[in-house]
C-alpha positions, 0 to 999 in steps of 0.5 A: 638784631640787624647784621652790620652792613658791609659799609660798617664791618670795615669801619676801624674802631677809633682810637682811645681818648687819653687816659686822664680823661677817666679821672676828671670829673664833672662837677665844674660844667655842672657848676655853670649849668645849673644857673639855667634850671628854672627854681634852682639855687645854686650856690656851688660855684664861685660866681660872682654878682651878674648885677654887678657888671659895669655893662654899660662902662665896659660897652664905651670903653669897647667901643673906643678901642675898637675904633681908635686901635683896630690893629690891637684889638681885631688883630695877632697880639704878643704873646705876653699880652699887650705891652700897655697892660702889662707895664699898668699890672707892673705898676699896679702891683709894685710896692716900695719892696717889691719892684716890677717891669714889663718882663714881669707879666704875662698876660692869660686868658683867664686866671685858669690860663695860668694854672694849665700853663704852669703846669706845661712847664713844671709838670712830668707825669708823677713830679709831686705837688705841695698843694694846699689842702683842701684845693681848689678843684681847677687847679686839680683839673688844669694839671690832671693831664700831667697826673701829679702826685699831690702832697696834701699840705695843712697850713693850719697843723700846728708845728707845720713845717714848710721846708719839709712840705717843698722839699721834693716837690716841683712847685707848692700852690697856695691860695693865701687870700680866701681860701677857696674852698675853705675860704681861710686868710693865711696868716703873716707869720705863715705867709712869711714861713712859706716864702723864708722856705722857698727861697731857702728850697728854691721850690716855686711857690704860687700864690694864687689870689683871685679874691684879694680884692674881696675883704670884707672885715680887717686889713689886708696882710702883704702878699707873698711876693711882696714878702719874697721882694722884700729879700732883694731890695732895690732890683727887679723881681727875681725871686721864687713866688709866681702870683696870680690874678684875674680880672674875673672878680673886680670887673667881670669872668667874661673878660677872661683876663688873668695874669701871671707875676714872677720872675723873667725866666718863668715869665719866659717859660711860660710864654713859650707854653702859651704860643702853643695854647693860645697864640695871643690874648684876645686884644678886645678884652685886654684893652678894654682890661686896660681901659678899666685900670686907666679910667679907675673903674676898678676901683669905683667898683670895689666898694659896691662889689665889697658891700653887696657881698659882705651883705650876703655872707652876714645872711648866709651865715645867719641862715646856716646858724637857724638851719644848720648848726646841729649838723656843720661847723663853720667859720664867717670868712673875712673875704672871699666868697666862701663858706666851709661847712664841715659835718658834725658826723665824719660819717656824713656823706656830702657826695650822697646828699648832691643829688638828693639837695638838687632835688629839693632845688639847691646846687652845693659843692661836696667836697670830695672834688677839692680833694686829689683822692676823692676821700674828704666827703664830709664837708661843703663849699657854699658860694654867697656871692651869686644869690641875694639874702632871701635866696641864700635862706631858702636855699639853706632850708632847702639843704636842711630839708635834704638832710633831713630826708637822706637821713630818714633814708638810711 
């Protein structure tokens, strides 16, 4: 064994990394790499359709607003976002009940933005969360740093009580529109219960709606926020609702363009958080956001984006009912871009089969990362957006063919 060299003896040992760090896991870096493994099907990550990018029509829209607004688009922007966008997002969300301004909105980096920033301002370590459960696993990563206690929250239980679930908590986050992972619309009459008691708690209530533009079958319900306007007719937004979107969906995750809408002085918060993160929005992609929104893009995109995707859940679906039915139970969501598979047998163990579905060549998602605790290992979140239906199949045989070989594994 060599002795240390002088040089090294006197080399102080570094300082730790936080302590949070030990907590977070890797599965959403895993999610993004996967697409590069020649053969692999990845269907984990709620990626959308690569094919589906409008390259060409973006590619214009940058090149105009690079060269008719150089100072807005190469320069330092207000840290609420460009005034433009977000006077175009207050108008896009406004309803006969729901009325919106520019102070309003804010303008993020990204839908992920929004959950990290919420946190920097609500957030002690150990303040407690009313999450709905199972939750998405960015929103647990984005407030790992500040270790929450979470309060699980079963919309579906019956006699569910929403006063009792906020009562204590510093902020209930929701995905009412698809679910992810479970991909569920939450009912009117609990969208309704859930708004009633964060008025009534003055609990901040986030309602979290990256895939409302994805439904595939039905009607719309109205947002939550739209709800809450509807208890302050005829004045500017003031409520306790604090919805989120992004442009990640209906144009393209490169862009990084999300949104926060709420109140003015969580609006204001929220700025202040986002000096210390970011500075300022890139200005490229928030006017070429802004251009897509002016030139109707984003709509013209829909219905492709809504057919090609209805399309693929009908076959994963399919898929899952030759493949799978003696071993999950699932529901054909309406929207979004998830299946939840819930196993048969509570013993099944989604971590074990992960590495042993990466072998026979498909990426799933266990559930124990939608879970705070890490305890639910007995279901799994299927993306149908990213792969075509002859994938979505082999892919499906590829995970019964797992399941067969961990069960002859003991």
């Amino acid at each position: 064994m060599n002795k240390p060299t002088p040089e090294q003896r006197d080399v102080a040992p570094r300082p730790a990394f936080a302590r949070w760090l030990g907590t977070t896991n890797d599965v959403t870096r895993g999610f993004l790499a996967v697409g590069r493994i020649p053969g692999l099907i990845n269907m984990a990550g709620g990626l959308p359709a690569p094919e589906l990018y409008p390259a060409a029509e973006l590619a214009a829209i940058a090149r105009r607003v690079i060269e008719q607004h150089p100072r807005d688009t190469l320069g330092y922007g207000p840290i609420e976002g460009l005034p433009e966008l977000r006077d175009a997002l207050a108008a896009r969300f406004s309803t006969p009940a729901l009325r919106l301004g520019r102070d309003n909105i804010l303008i993020t980096s990204s839908g992920m933005q929004g959950l990290d920033l919420l946190g920097k301002v609500l957030l002690e370590e150990g303040d407690v969360i009313a999450a709905q459960f199972p939750t998405y696993l960015g929103a647990l990563d984005a407030w790992r740093p500040r270790r929450p206690t979470y309060r699980n929250t079963v919309l579906e239980t019956p006699g569910f009580d929403p006063v009792s679930a906020m009562t204590g908590a510093r902020f209930t986050y929701s995905v009412p529109n698809f679910s992810n992972p479970t991909g569920r619309l939450v009912p009117l009459s609990v969208r309704q219960a859930l708004v009633d008691a964060a008025h009534r708690t003055g609990t901040w209530l986030v309602e979290d709606d990256p895939y409302g533009t994805l439904h595939y079958d039905g009607s719309p319900l109205p947002r939550m926020i739209e709800l809450s306007g509807r208890k302050q007719p005829g004045q500017t937004y003031d409520g306790p609702i604090v919805y989120m979107g992004t442009f990640s969906k209906e144009i393209a995750p490169g862009l990084r363009i999300g949104w926060v809408v709420a109140a003015p002085d969580m609006i204001a918060a929220l700025t202040m958080a986002k000096q210390g993160s970011d500075m300022c929005t890139s200005g490229v992609t928030q006017h070429i956001a802004l251009g897509a929104l002016q030139s109707g893009l984003v709509e013209r995109l829909q219905p492709a984006i809504v057919s090609l995707y209805r399309e693929r859940r009908d076959a994963l679906c399919a898929a899952l009912a030759e493949h799978l039915a003696d071993w999950f139970d699932w529901e054909v969501p309406v929207g979004g871009m998830f299946v939840w598979a819930v196993a048969r047998d509570p013993a099944l163990d989604t971590d074990r089969l992960l590495p042993i579905a990466a072998q026979a060549g498909v990426c799933v998602a266990p559930s124990s990362v939608f879970d705070s605790s890490g305890q639910n290992r007995c279901a799994l979140r299927l993306n149908f957006t990213l792969n075509p239906p002859a994938a979505l199949a082999e892919g499906v045989r590829r995970l019964a063919a797992a399941l067969r070989k961990m069960r002859e594994e003991g």
